[in-house]
N, C-alpha and C positions, 0 to 999 in steps of 0.2 A: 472451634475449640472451646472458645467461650460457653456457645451452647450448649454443649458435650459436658463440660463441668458446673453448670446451672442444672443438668438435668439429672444428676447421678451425684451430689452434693450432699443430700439427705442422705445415700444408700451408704457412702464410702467415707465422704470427707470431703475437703478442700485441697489439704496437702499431702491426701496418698496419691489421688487424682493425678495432681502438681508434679510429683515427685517420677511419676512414669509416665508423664506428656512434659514436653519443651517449653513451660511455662514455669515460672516463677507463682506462689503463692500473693506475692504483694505485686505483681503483673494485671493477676487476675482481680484482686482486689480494686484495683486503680481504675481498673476497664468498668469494674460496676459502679463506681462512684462515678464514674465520666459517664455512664446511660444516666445516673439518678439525677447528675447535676451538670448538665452542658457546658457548664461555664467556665469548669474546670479541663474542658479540654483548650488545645493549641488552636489557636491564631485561624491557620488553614483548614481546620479540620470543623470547627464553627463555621467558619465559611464558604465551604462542602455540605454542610446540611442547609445552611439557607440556598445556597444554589441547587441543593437536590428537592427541595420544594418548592421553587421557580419553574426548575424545570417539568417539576409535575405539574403542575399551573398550568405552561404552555399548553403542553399532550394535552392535557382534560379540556381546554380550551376549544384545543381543535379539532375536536372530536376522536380523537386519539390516533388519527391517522398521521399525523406528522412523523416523520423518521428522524433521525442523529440529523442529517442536516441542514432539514428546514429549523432543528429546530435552536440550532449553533446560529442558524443564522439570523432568527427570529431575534435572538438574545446577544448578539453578535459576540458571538461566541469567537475563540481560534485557541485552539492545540497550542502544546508547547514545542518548541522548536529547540533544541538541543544542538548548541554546535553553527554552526557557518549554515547555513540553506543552500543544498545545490541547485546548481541553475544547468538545466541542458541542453535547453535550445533560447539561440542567441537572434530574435529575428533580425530580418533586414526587410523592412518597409519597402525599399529602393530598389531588390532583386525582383525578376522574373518570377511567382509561380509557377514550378512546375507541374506540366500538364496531367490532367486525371485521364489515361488509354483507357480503364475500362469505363467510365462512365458510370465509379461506385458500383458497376456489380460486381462484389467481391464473390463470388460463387465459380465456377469452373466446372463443364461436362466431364472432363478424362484429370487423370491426373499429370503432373506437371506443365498445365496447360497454362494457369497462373499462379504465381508466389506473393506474396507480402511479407512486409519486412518492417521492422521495428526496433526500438532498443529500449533498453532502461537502466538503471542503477541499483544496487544493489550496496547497503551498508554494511562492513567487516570490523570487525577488531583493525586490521591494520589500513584499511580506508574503503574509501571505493571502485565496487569492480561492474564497470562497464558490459553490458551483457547484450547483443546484437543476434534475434532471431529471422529465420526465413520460414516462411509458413505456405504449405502447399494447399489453396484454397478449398481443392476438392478432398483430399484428406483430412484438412483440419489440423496435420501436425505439422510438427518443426520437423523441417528436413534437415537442417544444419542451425550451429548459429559458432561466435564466437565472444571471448571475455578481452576485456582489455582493460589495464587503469587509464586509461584517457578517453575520452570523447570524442577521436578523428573520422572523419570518414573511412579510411581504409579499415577499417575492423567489422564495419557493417558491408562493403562492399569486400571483404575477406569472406565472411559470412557466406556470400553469394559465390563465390568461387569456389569455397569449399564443397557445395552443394550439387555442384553442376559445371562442368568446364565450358561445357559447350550454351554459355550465355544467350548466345547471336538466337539459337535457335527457340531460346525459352521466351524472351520479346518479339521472335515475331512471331511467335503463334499467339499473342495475346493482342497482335493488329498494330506494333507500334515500332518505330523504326530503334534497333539495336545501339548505335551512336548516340543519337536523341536523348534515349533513355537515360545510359550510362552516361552521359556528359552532363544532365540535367544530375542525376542522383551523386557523382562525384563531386558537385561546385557545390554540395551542402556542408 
């Protein structure tokens, strides 16, 4: 907007400009004396320009190939964090690993021959909504999933029922015993 009224100031004016764009006249003023004279901007906003030529520092440094994370991290950088941090998985050191049946090949000849399954969180106005998909390896899409506000097993392993009743038969065409399975993925 600034630009827009820097560039057509001479032609119209300041405040015809002003008057049919969402700006104030002594808005735009304020904006040019803060490009002329830094010093008169806020706290944070000084502190955003010396960080915004750091971070070009770094890039040119390294040849410009660095991305947003190398280069947070170079500067040890971190996001702000608004609110409590969810936490969604709660390890245990002391449990079992359950077992990898395919051996990391997530791929599949036919379809519903293997599923994958995942979950994550999603942030609302009114909080968070737990979201549990199934994914059919050789299609690539979601076969089912489900939403929940908690984090329990049964919503991911809802997920799976909804998908397919006949469970028994989807584990053992992927080579691996149907109990095993289910008794491994429900004590998560």
């Amino acid at each position: 907007m600034l630009a827009f009224i820097d560039d057509h100031r001479d032609a119209y004016g300041v405040e015809p400009i002003c008057r049919v764009l969402p700006i104030a006249p002594s808005t735009y003023r304020e904006r040019v004396t803060q490009r002329q004279d830094p010093t008169r901007l806020s706290a944070r906003a000084q502190q955003d320009m010396a960080l915004k030529r750091e971070i070009a520092r770094v890039f040119a440094e390294n040849f410009a190939a660095y991305g947003v994370r190398k280069v947070w991290r170079q500067m040890s950088l971190a996001r702000a964090i608004r609110g409590k941090p969810v936490r969604t998985t709660i390890s245990d050191k002391a449990a079992a690993c359950p077992l990898d049946h395919v051996n990391r090949r997530l791929y599949a000849p036919a379809p519903n021959m293997l599923w994958v399954s995942d979950f994550t969180y999603v942030a609302t106005w009114a909080g968070f909504v737990y979201v549990a998909f199934v994914i059919d390896t050789y299609a690539r899409r979601i076969v089912s999933w489900r939403a929940s506000r908690t984090a329990h097993t049964s919503f991911v392993l809802d997920a799976f029922e909804q998908a397919r009743p006949d469970r028994a038969a989807l584990l053992g065409s992927c080579g691996c015993r149907a109990s095993e399975a289910w008794r491994t993925s429900s004590s998560a």
